[in-house]
C-alpha positions in Angstrom: 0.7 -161.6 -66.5 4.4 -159.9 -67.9 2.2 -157.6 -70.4 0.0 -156.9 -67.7 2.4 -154.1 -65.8 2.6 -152.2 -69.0 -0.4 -150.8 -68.8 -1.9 -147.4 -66.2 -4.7 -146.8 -64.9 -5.6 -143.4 -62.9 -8.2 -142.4 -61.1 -8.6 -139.6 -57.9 -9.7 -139.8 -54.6 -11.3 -137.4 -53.1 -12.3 -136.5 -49.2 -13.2 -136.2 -46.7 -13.2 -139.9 -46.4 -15.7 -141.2 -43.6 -15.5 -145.2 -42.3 -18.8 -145.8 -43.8 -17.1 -144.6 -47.4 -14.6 -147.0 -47.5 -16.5 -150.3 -48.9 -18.0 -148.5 -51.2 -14.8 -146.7 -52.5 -13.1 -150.1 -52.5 -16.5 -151.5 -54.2 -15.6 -148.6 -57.3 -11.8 -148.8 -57.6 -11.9 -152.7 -57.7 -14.6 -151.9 -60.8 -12.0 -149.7 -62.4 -9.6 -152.1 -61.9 -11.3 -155.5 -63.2 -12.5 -153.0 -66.3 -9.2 -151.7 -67.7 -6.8 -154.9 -66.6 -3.9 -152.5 -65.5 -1.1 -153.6 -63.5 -0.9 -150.1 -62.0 -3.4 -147.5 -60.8 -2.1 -144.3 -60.0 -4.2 -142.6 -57.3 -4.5 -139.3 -56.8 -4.9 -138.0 -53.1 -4.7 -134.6 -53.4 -6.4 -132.6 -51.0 -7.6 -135.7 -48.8 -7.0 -135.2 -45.3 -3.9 -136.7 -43.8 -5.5 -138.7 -41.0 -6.2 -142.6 -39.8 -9.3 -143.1 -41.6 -7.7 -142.2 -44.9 -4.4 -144.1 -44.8 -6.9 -147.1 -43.9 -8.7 -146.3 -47.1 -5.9 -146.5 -49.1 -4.3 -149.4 -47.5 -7.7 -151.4 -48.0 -7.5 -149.7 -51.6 -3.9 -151.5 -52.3 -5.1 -154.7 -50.8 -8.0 -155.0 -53.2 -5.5 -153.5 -56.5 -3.4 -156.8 -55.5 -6.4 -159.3 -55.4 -6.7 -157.7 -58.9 -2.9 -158.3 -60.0 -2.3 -154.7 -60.2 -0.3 -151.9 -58.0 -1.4 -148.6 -56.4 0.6 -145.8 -56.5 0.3 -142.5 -54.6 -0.2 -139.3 -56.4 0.1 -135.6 -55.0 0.0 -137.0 -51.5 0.6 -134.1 -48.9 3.7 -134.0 -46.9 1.7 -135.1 -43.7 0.0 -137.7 -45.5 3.6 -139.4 -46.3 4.4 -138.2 -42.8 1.4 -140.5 -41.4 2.0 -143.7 -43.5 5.7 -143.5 -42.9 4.4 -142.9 -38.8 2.2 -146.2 -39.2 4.9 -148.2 -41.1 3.2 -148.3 -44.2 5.6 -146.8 -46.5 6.3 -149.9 -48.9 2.7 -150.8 -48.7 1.6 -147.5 -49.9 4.5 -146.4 -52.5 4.4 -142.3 -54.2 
């Protein structure tokens, strides 16, 4: 998949974020993922809330980018949202 990495896709997130929002977010970003073949997705968070439920979303969100061969990347995440995932240790999991 070398070519693969070349292309970017972006798309935004938007919140609040609830638990029971979370398969169905996965359910659309792994659509936009299998539809445009990109090797990174740049999401944009801004304005989510910097809390557990939405680093879970977007930790769930990278898992299912790399059953896709593809990467997320963090967009316009808040200060305490970096604050949070750095707290919980996902920092290389979750990359701006």
């Amino acid at each position: 998949m070398p070519g693969r990495a070349q292309h970017t896709v972006a798309f935004a997130v938007e919140g609040p974020i609830r638990r029971a929002d979370l398969p169905g977010l996965c359910d659309r970003v792994c659509s936009v993922l299998a539809q445009s073949g990109a090797g990174v997705a740049l999401c944009d968070v801004r304005g989510v809330a910097a809390d557990a439920v939405t680093v879970d979303a977007l930790a769930r969100l990278q898992l299912a980018a790399r059953r896709h061969g593809c990467l997320v990347r963090l967009r316009n995440a808040s200060p305490e949202l970096r604050e949070l995932v750095e707290f919980l240790g996902l920092r290389d999991v979750l990359p701006d």
